[in-house]
C-alpha positions as CSV (number, residue, x, y, z in Angstrom):
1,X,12.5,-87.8,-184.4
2,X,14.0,-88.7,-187.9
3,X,16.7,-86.0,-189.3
4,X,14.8,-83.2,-191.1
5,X,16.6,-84.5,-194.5
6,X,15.7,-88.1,-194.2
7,X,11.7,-87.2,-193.5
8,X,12.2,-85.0,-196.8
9,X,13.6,-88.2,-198.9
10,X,10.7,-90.2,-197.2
11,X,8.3,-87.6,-197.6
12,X,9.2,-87.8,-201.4
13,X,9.1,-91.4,-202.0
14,X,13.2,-91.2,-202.6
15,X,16.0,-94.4,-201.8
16,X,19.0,-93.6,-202.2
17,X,21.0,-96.3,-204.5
18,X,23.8,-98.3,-203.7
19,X,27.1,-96.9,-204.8
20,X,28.7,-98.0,-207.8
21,X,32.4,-99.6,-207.8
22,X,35.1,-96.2,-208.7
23,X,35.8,-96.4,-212.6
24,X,39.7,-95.7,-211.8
25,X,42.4,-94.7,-209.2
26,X,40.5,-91.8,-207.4
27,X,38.5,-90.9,-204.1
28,X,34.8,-90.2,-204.5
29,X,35.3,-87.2,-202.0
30,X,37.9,-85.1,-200.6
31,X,37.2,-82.4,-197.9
32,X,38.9,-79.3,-198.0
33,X,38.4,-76.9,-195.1
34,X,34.5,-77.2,-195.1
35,X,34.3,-78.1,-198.5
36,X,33.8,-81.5,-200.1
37,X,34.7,-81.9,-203.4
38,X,32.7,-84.9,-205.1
39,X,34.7,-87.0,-208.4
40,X,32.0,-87.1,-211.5
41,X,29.3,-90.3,-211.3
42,X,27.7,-91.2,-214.3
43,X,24.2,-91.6,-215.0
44,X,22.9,-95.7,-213.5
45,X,19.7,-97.3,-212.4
46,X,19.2,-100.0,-211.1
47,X,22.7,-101.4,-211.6
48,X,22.7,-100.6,-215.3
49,X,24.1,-97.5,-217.4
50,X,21.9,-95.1,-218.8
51,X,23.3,-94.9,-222.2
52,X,23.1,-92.6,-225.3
53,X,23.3,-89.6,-226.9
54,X,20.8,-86.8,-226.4
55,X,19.5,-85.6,-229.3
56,X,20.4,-88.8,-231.2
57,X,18.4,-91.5,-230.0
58,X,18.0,-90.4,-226.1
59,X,15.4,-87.2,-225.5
60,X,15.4,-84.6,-222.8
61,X,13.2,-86.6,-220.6
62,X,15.6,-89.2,-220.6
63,X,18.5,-87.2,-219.9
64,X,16.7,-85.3,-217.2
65,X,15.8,-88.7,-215.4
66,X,19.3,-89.7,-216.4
67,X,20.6,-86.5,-214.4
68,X,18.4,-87.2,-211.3
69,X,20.0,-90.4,-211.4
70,X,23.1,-89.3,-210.9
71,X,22.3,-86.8,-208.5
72,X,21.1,-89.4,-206.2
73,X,24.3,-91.4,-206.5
74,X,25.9,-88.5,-205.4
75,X,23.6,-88.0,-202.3
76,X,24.6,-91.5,-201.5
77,X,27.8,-90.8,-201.9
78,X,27.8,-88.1,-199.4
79,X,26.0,-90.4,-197.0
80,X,28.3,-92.3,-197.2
81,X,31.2,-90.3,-196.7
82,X,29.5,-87.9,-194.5
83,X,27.4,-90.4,-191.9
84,X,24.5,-88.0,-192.8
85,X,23.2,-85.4,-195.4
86,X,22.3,-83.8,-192.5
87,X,25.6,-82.5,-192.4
88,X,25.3,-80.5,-195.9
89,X,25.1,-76.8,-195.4
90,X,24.6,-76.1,-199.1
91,X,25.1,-77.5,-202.5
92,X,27.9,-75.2,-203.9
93,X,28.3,-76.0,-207.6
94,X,27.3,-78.5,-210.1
95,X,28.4,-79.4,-213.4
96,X,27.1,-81.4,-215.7
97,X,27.7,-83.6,-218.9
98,X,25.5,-84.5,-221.6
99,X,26.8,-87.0,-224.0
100,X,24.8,-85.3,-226.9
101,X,25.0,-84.9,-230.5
102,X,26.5,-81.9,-232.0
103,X,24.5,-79.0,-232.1
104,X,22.0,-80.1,-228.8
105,X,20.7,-77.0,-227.2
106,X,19.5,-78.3,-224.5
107,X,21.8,-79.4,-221.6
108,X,21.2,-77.1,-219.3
109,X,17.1,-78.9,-219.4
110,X,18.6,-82.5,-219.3
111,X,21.0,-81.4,-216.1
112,X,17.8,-79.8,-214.4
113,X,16.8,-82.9,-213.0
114,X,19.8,-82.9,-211.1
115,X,19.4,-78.6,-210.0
116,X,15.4,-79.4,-209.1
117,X,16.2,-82.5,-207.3
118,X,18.7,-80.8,-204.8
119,X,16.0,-77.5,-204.4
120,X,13.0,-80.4,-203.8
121,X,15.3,-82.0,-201.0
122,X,16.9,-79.1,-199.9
123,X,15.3,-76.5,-200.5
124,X,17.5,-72.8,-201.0
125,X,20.6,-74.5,-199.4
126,X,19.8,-76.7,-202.9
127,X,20.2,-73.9,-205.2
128,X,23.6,-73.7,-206.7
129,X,26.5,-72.7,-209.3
130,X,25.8,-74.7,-212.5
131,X,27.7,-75.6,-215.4
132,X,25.6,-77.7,-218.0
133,X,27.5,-78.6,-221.3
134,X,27.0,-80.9,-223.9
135,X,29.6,-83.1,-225.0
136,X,30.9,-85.4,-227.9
137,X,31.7,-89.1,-225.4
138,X,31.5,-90.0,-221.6
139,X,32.8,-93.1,-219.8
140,X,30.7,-96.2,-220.6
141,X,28.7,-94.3,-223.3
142,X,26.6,-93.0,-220.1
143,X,24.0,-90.3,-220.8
144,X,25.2,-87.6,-217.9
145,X,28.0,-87.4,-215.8
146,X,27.7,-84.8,-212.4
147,X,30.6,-83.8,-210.9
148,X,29.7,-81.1,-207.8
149,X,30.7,-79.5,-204.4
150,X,29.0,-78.8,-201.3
151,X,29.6,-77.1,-198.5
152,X,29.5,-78.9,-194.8
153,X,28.5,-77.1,-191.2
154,X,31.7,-76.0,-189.2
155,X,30.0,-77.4,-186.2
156,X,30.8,-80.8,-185.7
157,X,32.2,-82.3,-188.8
158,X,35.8,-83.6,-188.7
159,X,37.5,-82.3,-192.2
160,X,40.8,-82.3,-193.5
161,X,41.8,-79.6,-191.9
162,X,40.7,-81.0,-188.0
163,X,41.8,-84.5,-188.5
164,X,40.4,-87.9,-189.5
165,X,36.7,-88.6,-190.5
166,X,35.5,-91.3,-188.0
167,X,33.1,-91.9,-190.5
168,X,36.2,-93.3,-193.1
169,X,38.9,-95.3,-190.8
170,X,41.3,-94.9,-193.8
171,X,39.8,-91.5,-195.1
172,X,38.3,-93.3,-198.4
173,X,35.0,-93.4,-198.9
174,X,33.4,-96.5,-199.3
């Protein structure tokens, strides 16, 4: 019988993408106790940046699709690193960036496609903390950037605190 996550991505038409290469010298996860603490991703399809400004050029519908994006890198992410989103108790916090133009309202709309994705999926261990704040640049001119936490079951997962992930021989994520 398929993993109760997995039949919901199925069920919902959803691949996860491949991961992107890191942008710098950092870890895309790092466990603490039964927290995993996931570095920012930045909005890509397909292999290609979503780039723009909200509000200049780039419209809420782009930016929430742009945010979904991301959120689905970070899933992978998390599979990755994981062996499983079965292992994901809840989705603690998220934050997110909106490269936007001064003055946009609206980036807590444009990181909704992030929130909604992780309830759809989910469900209430989806609902989460959320910061959603517009801002003047982000790496590679990209449209979002999530950065977020979640919260893994005690039973069963290796963390940081109970040794080695044999998912990661080095402890990096791949």
């Amino acid at each position: 019988m398929a993993a109760r996550i997995e039949a919901r991505l199925k069920e919902l038409g959803i691949t996860l993408p491949a991961l992107p290469q890191p942008g710098g010298n950092y870890l895309p996860a790092r466990t603490v106790g039964q927290i995993v603490y996931l570095a920012g991703v930045i909005s890509i399809h397909a292999g290609e940046v979503i780039a723009g400004t909200a509000g200049a050029g780039r419209t809420i519908e782009e930016g929430y699709a742009a945010a979904r994006a991301c959120a689905l890198i970070q899933l992978a992410v998390l599979t990755t690193y994981l062996g499983s989103l079965e292992e994901i108790k809840n989705i603690v916090t998220l934050n997110g960036y909106v490269n936007a133009a001064p003055g946009f309202p609206d980036s807590p709309k444009v990181i909704n496609g992030a929130s909604d994705l992780f309830v759809e999926i989910f469900g209430e261990a989806g609902r989460h903390a959320r910061t959603a704040i517009g801002v003047p640049a982000l790496p590679r001119n990209a449209l979002v950037e999530l950065q977020m936490t979640v919260e893994v079951k005690a039973d069963g997962w290796p963390n940081i605190l109970s040794g080695p992930n044999p998912h990661i021989p080095d402890g990096t994520a791949r």
